[in-house]
C-alpha positions in Angstrom: 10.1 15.3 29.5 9.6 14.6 25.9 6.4 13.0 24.9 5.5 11.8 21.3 1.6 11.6 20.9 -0.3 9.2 18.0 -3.6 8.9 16.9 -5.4 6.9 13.7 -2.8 5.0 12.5 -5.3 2.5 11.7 -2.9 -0.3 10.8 -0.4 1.5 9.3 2.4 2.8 11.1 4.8 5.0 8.6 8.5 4.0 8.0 9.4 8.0 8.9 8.0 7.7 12.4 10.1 5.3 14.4 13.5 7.1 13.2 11.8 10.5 14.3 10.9 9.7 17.2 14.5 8.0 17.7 16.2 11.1 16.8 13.2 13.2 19.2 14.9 10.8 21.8 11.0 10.7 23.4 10.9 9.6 26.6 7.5 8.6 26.5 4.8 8.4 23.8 1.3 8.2 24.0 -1.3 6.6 21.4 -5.2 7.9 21.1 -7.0 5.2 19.7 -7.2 4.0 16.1 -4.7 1.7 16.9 -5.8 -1.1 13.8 -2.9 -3.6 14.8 -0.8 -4.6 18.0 2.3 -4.7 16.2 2.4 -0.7 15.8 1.9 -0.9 19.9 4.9 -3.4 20.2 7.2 -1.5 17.5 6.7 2.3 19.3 7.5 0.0 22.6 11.3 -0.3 21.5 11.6 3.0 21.3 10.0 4.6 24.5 7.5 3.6 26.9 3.7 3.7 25.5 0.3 3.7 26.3 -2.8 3.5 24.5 -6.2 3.7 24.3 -8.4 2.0 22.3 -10.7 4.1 19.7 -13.7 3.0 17.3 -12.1 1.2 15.0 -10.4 -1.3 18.0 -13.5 -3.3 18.3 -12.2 -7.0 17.3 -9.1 -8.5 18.4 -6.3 -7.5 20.6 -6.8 -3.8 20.5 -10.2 -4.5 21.7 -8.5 -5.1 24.8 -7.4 -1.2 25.7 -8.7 1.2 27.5 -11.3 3.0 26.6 -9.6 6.1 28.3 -6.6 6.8 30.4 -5.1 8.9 32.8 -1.5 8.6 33.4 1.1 11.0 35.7 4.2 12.2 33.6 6.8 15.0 34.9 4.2 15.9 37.3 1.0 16.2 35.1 -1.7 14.6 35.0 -2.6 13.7 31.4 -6.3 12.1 30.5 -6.6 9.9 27.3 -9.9 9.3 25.4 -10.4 8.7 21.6 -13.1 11.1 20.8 -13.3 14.1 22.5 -17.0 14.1 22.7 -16.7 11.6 25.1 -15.4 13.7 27.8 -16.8 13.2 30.6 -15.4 14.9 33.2 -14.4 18.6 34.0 -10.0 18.3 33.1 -9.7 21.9 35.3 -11.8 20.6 38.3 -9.8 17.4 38.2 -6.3 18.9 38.0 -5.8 17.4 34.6 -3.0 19.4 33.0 -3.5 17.7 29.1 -6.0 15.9 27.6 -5.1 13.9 24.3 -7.7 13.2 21.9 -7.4 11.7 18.3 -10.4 10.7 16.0 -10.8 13.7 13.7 -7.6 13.1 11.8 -7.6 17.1 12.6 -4.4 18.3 14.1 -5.0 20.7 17.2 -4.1 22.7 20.3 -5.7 24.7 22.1 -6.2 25.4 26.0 -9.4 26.3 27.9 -9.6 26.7 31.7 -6.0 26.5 31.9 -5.8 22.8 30.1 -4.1 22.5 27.0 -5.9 19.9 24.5 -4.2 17.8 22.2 -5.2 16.0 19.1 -2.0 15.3 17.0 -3.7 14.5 13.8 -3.0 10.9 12.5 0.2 9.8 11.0 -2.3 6.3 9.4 -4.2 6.6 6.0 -4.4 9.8 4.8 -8.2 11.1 5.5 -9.8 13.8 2.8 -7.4 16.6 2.6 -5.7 16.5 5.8 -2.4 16.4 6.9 -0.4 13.6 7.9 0.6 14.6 11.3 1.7 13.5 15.1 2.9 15.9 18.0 5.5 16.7 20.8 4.6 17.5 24.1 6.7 19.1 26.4 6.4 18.5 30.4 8.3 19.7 33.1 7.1 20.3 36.0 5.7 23.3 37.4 5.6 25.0 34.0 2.5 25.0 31.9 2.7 21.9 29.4 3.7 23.3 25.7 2.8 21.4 22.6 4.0 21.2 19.0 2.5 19.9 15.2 4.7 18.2 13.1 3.8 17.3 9.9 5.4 13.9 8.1 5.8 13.9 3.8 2.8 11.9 2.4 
């Protein structure tokens, strides 16, 4: 299973996204917060399923509306949602979560600890300081380790 994962868009959702992710053929993509405006929610809908979270800029208006944090099951894996990694508050390894998928920091990452890979993709919104404009690929299947990959869009 293919899985495109979003963060901090904050309004803005790029023209190059929705025909990479067409040509990804993503079966399912996942958004971490920063979400700014329903529409981007609705537009990544036509392309695969999505869920989302709501982050700290989702305060007013429908975005308000999402979860806080999710957990959702996907090619056999459990995968926990939450906007600012800070806010974990569980143990992911004690509760059999596979991935969690974090956004906030603009800052692209993977890494694994305790056997759980975490994921920020970056943000693919407003460019933020210096950092790239980024969302990611995650690959599930099951009873393989979930594998993750960066990819950058042009500014």
């Amino acid at each position: 299973m293919l899985i495109a994962v979003l963060s901090d868009t904050h309004g803005l959702l790029r023209d190059e996204i929705l025909p990479a992710l067409r040509a990804a053929a993503v079966d399912h993509i996942l958004h971490a917060g920063d979400v700014g405006n329903p529409d981007i929610l609705e537009a990544l809908a036509t392309i695969a399923p999505t869920a989302a979270i709501r982050g700290n800029v989702d305060t007013h208006g429908p975005c308000a509306n999402l979860p806080p944090a999710e957990v959702l099951e996907l090619a056999g894996h459990l995968v926990y949602m939450l906007h600012n990694l800070a806010d974990l508050d569980i143990n992911p390894a004690a509760a059999q979560i596979s991935v969690v998928v974090y956004g906030h920091s603009h800052k692209p990452a993977i890494e694994t600890h305790q056997g759980v890979l975490y994921l920020n993709p970056g943000s693919i919104g407003p460019r933020r300081f210096n950092l790239p404009i980024t969302y990611a690929l995650l690959h599930l299947s099951e009873n393989t380790a979930p594998t993750a990959e960066i990819i950058p869009l042009p500014a």
